[in-house]
C-alpha positions in Angstrom: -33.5 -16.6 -41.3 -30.0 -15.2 -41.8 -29.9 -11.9 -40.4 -28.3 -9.2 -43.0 -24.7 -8.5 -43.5 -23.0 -5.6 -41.7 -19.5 -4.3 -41.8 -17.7 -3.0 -38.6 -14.9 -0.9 -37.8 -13.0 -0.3 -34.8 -12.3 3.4 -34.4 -11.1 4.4 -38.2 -9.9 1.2 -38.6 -12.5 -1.1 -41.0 -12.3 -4.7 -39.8 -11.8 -7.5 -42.3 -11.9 -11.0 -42.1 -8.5 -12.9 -40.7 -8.9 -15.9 -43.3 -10.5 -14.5 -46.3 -10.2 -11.1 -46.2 -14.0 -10.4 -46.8 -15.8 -7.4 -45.2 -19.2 -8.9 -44.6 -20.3 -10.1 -40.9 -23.1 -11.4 -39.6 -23.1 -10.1 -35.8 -24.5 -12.0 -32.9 -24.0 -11.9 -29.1 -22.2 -14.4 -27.6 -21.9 -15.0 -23.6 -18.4 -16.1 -22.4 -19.0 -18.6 -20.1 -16.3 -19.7 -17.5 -16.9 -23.4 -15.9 -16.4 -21.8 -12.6 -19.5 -19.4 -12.9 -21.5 -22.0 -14.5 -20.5 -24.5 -11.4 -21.8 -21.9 -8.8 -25.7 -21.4 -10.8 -23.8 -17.7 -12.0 -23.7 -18.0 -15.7 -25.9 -15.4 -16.0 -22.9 -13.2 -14.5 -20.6 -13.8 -17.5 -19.0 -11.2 -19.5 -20.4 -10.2 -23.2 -18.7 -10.5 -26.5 -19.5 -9.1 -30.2 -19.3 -12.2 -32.2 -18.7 -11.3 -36.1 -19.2 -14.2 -38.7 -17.9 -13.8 -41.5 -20.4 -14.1 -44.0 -18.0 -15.9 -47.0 -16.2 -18.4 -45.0 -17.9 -18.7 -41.3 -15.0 -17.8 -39.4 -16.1 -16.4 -36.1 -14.4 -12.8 -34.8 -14.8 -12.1 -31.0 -14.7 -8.9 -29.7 -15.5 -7.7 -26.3 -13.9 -4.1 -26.8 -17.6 -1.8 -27.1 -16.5 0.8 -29.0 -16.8 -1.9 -32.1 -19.4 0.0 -34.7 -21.4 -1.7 -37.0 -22.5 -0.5 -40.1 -25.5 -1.7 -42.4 -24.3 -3.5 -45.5 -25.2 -3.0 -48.8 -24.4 -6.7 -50.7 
């Protein structure tokens, strides 16, 4: 089940999509794995990032900055 669309900003700054210029996202976590961490049993350890998909053509936005906001979407 797809989850439901969100828009995000960045301060005052409303984030749109680098290929198709949409506004709708799907977010989901994503870990940043290093093969060094994952070599030593410590992927666990890894840093977080704000993955946004965008919800027209799939490109996926990374974002480890945590003062991204997201914002329920109305479609």
């Amino acid at each position: 089940m797809a989850k439901k669309p969100v828009r995000a900003a960045l301060g005052d700054v409303w984030l749109n999509c680098q290929v198709c210029h949409g506004d709708l996202f799907r977010e989901r976590d994503v870990l940043l794995n290093s093969a060094g961490m994952e070599f030593m049993n410590l992927a666990w350890a890894n840093e977080n990032a704000t993955g946004l998909i965008c919800w027209r053509c799939g490109y996926v936005h990374l974002f480890v900055n945590k003062d991204i906001k997201l914002y329920r979407a109305d479609r």
